[in-house]
PQR file of N, CA, C, O and H, with PARSE charges and radii, in Angstrom:
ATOM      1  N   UNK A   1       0.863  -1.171   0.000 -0.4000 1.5000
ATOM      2  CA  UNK A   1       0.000   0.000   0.000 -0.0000 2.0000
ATOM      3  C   UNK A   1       0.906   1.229   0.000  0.5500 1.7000
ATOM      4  O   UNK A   1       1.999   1.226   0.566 -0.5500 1.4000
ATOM      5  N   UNK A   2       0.467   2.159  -0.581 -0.4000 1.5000
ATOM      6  CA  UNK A   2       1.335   3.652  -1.077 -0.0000 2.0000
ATOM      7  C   UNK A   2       1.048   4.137   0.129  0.5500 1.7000
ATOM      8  O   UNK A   2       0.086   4.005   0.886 -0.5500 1.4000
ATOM      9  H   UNK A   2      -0.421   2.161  -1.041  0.4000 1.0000
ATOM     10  N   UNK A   3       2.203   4.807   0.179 -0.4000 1.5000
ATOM     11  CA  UNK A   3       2.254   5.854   1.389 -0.0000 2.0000
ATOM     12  C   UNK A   3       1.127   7.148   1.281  0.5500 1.7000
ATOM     13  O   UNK A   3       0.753   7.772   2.274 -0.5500 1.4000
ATOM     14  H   UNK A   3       2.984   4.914  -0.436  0.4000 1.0000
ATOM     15  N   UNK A   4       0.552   7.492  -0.436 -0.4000 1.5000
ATOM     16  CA  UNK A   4      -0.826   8.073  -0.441 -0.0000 2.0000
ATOM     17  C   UNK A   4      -2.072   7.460   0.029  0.5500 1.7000
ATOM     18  O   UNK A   4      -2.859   7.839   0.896 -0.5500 1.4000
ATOM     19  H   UNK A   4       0.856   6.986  -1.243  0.4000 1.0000
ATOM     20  N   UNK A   5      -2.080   6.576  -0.623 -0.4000 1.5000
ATOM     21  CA  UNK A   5      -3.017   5.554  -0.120 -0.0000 2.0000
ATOM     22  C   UNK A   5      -3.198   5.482   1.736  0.5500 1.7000
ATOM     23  O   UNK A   5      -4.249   5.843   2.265 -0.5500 1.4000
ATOM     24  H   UNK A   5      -1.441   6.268  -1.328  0.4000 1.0000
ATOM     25  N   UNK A   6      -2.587   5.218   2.153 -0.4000 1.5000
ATOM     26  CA  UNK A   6      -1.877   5.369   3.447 -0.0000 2.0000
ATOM     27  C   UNK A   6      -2.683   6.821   4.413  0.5500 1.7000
ATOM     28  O   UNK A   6      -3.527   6.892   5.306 -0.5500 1.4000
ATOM     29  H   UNK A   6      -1.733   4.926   1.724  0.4000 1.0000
ATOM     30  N   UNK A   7      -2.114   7.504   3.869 -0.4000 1.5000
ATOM     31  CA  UNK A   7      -2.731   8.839   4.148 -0.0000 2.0000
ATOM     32  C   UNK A   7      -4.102   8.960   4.308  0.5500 1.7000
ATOM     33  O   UNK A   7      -4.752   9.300   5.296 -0.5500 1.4000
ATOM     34  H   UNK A   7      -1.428   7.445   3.144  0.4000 1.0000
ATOM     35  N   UNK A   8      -4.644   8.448   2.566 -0.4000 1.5000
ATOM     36  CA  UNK A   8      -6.292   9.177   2.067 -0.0000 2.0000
ATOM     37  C   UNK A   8      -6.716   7.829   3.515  0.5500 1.7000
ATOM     38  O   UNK A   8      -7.609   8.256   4.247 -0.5500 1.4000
ATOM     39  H   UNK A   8      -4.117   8.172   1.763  0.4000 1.0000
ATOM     40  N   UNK A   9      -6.254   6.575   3.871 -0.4000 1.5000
ATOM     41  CA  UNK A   9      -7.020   5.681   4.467 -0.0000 2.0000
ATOM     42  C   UNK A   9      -7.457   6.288   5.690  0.5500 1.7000
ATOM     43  O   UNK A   9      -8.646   6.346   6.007 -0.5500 1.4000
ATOM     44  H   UNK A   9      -5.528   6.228   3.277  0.4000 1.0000
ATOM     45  N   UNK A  10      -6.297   6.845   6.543 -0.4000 1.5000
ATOM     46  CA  UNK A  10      -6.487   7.436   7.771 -0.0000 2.0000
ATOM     47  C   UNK A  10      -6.811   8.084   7.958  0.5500 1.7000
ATOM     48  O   UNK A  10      -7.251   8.238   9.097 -0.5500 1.4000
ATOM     49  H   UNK A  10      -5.332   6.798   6.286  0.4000 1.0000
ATOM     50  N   UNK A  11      -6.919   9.378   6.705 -0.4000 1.5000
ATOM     51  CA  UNK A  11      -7.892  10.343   6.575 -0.0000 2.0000
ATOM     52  C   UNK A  11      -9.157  10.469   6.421  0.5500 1.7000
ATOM     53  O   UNK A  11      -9.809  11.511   6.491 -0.5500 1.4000
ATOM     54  H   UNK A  11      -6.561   9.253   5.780  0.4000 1.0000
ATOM     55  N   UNK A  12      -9.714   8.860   6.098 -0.4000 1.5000
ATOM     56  CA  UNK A  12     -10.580   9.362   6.077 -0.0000 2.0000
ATOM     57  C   UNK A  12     -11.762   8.537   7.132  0.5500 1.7000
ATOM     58  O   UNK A  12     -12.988   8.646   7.166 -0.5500 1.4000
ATOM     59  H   UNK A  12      -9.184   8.014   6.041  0.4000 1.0000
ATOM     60  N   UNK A  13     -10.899   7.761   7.875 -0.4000 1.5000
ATOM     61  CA  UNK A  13     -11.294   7.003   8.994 -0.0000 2.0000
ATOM     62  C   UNK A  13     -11.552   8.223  10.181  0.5500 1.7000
ATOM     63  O   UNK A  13     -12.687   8.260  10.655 -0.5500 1.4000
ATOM     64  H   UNK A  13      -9.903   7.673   7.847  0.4000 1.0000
ATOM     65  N   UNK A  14     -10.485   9.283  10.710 -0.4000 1.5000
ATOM     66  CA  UNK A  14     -10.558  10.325  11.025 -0.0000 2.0000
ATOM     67  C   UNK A  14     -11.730  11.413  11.142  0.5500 1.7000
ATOM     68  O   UNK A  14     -12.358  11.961  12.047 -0.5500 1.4000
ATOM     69  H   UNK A  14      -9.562   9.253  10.325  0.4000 1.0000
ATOM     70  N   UNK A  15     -11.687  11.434   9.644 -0.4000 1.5000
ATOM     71  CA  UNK A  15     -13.075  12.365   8.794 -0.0000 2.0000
ATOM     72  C   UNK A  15     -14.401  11.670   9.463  0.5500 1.7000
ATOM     73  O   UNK A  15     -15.302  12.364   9.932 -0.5500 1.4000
ATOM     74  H   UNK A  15     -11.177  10.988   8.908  0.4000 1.0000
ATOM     75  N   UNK A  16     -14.434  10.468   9.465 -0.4000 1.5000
ATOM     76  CA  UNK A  16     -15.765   9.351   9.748 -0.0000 2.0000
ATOM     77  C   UNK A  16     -16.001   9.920  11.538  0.5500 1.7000
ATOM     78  O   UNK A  16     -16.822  10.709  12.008 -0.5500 1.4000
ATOM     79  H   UNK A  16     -13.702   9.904   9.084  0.4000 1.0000
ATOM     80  N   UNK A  17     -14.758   9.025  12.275 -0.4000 1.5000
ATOM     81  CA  UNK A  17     -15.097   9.410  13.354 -0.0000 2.0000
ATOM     82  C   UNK A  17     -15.349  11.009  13.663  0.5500 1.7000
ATOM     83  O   UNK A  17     -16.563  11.195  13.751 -0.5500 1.4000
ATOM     84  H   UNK A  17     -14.091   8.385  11.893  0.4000 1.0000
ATOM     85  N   UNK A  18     -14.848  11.823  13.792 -0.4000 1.5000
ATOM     86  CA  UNK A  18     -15.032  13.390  14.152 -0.0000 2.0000
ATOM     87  C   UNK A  18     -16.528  13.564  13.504  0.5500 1.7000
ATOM     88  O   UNK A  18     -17.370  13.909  14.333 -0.5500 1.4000
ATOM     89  H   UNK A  18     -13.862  11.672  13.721  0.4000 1.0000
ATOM     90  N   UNK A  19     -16.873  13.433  12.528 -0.4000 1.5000
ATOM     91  CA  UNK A  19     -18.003  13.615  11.799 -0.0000 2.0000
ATOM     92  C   UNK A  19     -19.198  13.301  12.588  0.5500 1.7000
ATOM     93  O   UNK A  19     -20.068  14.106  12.919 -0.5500 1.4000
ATOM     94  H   UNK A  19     -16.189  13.153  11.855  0.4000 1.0000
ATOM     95  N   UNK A  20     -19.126  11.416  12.987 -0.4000 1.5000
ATOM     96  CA  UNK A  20     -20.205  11.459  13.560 -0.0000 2.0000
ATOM     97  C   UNK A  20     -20.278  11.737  15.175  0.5500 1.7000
ATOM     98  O   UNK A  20     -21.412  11.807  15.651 -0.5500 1.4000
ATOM     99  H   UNK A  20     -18.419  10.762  12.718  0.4000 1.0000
ATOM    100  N   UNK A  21     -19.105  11.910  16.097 -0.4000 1.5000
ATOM    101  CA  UNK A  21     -19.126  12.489  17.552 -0.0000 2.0000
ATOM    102  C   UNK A  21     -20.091  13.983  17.223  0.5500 1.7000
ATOM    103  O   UNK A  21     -21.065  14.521  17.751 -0.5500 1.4000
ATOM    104  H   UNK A  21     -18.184  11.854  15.711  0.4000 1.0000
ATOM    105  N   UNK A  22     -19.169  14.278  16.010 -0.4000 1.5000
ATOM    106  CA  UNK A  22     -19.840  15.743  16.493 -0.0000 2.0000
ATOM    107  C   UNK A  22     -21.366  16.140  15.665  0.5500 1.7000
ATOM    108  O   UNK A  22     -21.919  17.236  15.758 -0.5500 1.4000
ATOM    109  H   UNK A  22     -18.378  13.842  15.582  0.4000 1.0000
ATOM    110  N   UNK A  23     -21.792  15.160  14.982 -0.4000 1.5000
ATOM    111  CA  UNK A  23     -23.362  14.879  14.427 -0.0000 2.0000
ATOM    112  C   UNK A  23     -24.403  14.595  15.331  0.5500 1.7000
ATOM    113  O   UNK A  23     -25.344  15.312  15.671 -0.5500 1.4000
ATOM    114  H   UNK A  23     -21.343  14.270  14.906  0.4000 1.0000
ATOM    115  N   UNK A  24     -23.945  12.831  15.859 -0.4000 1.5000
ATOM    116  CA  UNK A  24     -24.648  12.055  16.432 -0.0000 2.0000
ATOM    117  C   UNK A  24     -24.133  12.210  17.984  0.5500 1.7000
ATOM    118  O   UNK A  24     -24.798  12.724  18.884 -0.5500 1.4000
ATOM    119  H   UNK A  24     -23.180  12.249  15.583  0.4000 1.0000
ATOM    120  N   UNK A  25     -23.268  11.849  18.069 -0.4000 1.5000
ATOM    121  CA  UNK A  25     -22.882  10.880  19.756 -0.0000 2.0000
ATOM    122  C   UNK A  25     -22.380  12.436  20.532  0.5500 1.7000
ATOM    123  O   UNK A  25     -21.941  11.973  21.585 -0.5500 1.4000
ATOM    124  H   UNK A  25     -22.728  11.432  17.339  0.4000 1.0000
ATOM    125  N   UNK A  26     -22.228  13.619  20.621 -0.4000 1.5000
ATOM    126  CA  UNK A  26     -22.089  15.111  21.059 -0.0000 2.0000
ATOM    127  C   UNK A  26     -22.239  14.961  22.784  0.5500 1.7000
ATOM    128  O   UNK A  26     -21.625  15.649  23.600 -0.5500 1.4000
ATOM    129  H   UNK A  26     -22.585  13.994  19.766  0.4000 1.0000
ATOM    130  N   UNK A  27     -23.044  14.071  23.036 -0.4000 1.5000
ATOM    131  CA  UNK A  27     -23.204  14.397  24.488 -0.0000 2.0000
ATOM    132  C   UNK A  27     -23.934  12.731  24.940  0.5500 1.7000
ATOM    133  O   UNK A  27     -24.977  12.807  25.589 -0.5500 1.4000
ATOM    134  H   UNK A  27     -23.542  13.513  22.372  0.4000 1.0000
ATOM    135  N   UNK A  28     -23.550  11.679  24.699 -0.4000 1.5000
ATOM    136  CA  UNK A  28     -23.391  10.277  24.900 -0.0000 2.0000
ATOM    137  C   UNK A  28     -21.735   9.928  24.872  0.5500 1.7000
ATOM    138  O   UNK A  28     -21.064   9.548  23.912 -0.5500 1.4000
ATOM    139  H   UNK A  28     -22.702  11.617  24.172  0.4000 1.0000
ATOM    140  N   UNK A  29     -21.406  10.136  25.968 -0.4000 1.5000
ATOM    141  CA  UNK A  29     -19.849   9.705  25.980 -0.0000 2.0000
ATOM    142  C   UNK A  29     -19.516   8.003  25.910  0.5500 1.7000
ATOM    143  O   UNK A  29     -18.634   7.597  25.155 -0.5500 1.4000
ATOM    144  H   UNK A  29     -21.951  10.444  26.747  0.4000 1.0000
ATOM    145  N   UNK A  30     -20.176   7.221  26.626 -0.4000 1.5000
ATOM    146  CA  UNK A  30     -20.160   6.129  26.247 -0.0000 2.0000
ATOM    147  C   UNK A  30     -20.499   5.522  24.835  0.5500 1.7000
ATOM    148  O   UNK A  30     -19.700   4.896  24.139 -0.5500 1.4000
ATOM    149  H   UNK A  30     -20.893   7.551  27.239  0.4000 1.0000
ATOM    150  N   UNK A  31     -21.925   5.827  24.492 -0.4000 1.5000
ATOM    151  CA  UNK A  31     -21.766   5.488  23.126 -0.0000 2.0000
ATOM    152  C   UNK A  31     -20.580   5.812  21.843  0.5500 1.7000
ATOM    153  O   UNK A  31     -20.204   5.168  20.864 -0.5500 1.4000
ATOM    154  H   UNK A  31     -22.574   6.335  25.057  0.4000 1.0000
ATOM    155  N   UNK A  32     -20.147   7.477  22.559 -0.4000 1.5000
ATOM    156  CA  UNK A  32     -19.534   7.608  21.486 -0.0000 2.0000
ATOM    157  C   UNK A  32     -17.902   7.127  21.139  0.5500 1.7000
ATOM    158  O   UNK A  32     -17.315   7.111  20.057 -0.5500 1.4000
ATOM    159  H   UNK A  32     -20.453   8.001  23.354  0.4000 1.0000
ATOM    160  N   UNK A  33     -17.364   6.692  22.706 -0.4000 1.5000
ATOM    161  CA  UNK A  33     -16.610   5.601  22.722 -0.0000 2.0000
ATOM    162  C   UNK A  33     -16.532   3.994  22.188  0.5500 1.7000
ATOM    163  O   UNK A  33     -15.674   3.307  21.636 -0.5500 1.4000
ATOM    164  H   UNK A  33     -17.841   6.705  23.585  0.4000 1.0000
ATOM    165  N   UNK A  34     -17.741   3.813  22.606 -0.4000 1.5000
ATOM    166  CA  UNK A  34     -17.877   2.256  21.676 -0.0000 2.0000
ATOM    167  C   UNK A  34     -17.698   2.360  19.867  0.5500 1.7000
ATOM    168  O   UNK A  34     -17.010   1.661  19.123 -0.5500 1.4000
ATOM    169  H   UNK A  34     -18.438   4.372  23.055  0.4000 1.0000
ATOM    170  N   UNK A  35     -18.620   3.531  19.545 -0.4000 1.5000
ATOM    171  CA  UNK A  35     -18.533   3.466  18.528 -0.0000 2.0000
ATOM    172  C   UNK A  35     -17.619   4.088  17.548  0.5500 1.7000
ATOM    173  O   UNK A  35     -17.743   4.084  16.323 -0.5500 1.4000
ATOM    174  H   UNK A  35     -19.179   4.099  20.149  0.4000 1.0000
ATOM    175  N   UNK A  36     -16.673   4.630  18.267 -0.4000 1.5000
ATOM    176  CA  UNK A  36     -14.996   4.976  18.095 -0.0000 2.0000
ATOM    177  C   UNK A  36     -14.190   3.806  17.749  0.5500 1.7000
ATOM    178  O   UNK A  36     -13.622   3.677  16.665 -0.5500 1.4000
ATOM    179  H   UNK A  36     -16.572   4.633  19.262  0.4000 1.0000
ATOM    180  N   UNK A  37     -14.152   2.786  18.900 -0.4000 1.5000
ATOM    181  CA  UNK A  37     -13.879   2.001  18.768 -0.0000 2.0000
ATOM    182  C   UNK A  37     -14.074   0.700  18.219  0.5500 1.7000
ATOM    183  O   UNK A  37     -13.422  -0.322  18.435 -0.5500 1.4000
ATOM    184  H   UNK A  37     -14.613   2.892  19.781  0.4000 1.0000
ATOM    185  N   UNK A  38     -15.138   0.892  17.423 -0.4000 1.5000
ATOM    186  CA  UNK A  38     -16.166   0.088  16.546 -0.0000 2.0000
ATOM    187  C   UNK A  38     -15.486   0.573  14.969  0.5500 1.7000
ATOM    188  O   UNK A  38     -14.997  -0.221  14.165 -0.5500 1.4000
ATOM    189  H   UNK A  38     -15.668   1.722  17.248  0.4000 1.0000
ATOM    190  N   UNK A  39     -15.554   1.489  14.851 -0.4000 1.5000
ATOM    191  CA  UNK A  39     -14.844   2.321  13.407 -0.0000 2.0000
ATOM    192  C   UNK A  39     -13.690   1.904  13.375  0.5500 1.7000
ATOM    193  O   UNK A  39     -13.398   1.113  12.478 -0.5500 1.4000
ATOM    194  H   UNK A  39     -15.950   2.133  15.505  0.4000 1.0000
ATOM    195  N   UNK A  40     -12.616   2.337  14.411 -0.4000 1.5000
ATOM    196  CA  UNK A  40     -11.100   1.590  14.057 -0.0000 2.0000
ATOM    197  C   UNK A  40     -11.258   0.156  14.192  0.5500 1.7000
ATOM    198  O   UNK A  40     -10.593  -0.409  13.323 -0.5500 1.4000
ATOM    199  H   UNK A  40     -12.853   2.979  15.140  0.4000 1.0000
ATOM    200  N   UNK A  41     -11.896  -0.675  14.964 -0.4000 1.5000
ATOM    201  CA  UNK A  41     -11.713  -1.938  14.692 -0.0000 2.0000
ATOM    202  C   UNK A  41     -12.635  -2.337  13.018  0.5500 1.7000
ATOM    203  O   UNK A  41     -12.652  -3.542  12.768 -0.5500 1.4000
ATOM    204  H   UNK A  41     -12.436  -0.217  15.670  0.4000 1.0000
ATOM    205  N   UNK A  42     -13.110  -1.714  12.306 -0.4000 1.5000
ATOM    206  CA  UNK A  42     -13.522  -2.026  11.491 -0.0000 2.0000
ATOM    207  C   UNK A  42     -12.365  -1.850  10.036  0.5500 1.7000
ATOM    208  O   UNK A  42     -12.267  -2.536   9.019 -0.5500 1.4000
ATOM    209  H   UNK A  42     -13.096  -0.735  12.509  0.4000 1.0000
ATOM    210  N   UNK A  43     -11.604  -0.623  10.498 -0.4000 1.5000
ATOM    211  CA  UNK A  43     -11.031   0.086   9.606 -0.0000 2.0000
ATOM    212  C   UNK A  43      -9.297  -1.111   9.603  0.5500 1.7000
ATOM    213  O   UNK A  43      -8.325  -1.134   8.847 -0.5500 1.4000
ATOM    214  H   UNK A  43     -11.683  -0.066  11.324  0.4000 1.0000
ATOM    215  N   UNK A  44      -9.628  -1.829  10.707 -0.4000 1.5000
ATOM    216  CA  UNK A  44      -8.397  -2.803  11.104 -0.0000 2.0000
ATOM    217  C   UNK A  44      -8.756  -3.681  10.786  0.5500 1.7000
ATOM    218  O   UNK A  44      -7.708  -4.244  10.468 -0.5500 1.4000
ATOM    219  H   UNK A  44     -10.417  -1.810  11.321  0.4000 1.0000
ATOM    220  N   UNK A  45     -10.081  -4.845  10.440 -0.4000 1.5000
ATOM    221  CA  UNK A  45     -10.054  -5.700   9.854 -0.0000 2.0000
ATOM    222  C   UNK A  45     -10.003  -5.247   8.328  0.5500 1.7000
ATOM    223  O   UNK A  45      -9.036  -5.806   7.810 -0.5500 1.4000
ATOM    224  H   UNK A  45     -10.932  -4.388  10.699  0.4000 1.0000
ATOM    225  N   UNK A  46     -10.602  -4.535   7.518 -0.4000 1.5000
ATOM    226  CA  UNK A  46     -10.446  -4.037   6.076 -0.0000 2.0000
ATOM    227  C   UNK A  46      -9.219  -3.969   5.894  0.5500 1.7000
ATOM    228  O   UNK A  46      -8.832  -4.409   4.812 -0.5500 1.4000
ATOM    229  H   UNK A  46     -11.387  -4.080   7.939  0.4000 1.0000
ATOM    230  N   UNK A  47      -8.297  -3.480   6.733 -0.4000 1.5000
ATOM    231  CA  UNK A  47      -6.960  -3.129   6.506 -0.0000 2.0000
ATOM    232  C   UNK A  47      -6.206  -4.446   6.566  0.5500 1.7000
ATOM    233  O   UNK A  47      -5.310  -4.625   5.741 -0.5500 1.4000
ATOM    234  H   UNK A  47      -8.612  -3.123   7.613  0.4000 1.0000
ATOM    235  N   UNK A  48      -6.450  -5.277   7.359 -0.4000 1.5000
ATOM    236  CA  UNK A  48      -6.036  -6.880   7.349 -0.0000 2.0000
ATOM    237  C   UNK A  48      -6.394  -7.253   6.130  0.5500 1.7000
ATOM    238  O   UNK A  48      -5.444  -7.323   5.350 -0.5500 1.4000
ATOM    239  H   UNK A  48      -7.178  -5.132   8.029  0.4000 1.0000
ATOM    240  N   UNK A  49      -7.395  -7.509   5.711 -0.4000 1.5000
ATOM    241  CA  UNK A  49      -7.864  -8.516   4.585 -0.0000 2.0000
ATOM    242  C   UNK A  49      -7.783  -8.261   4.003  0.5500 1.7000
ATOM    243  O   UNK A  49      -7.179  -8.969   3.197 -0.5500 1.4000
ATOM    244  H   UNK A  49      -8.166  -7.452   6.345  0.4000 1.0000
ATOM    245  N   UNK A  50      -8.337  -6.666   3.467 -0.4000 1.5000
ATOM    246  CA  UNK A  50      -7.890  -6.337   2.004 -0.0000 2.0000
ATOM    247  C   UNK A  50      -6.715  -5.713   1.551  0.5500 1.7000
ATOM    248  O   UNK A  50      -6.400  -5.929   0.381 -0.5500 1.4000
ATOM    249  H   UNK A  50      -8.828  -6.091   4.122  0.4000 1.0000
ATOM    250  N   UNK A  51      -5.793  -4.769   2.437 -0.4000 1.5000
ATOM    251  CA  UNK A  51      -5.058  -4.642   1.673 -0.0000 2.0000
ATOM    252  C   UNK A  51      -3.285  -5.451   2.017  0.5500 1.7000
ATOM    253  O   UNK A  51      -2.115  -5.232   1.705 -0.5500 1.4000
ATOM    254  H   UNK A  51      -6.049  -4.594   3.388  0.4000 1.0000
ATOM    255  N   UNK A  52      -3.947  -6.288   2.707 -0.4000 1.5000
ATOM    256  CA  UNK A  52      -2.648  -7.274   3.043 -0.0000 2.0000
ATOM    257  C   UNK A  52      -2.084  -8.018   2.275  0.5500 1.7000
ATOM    258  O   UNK A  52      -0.964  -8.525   2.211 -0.5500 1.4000
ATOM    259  H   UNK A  52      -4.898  -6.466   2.961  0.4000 1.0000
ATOM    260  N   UNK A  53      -3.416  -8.043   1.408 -0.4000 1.5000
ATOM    261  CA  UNK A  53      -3.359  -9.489   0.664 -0.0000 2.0000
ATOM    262  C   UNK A  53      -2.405  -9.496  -0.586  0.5500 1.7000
ATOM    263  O   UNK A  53      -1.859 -10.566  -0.855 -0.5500 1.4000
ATOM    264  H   UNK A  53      -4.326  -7.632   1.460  0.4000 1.0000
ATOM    265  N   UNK A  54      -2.043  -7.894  -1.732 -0.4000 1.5000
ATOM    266  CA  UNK A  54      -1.682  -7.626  -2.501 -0.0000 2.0000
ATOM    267  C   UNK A  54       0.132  -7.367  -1.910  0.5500 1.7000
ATOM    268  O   UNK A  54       0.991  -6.982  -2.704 -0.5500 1.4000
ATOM    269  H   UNK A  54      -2.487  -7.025  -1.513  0.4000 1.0000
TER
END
């Protein structure tokens, strides 16, 4: 994986989380922890499987 590639990935995992704390989860601190941590573990299996594989 390119070191651009690389970038736009984390950028836009970043973009996702901030987006929805400050949309949805603003004043649910727990939820908006789980589902922090729901996004990077998602963004960590995609990142395992798909771009490991090449």
């Amino acid at each position: 994986m390119g070191l651009w590639l690389r970038v736009a990935y984390i950028s836009v995992m970043i973009a996702l989380i901030v987006g929805l704390d400050v949309a949805f989860l603003r004043h649910h601190v727990w939820a908006r922890l789980v589902v922090n941590v729901g996004i990077v573990a998602l963004f960590l299996v995609v990142n395992v499987f798909a771009f490991r594989r090449s």
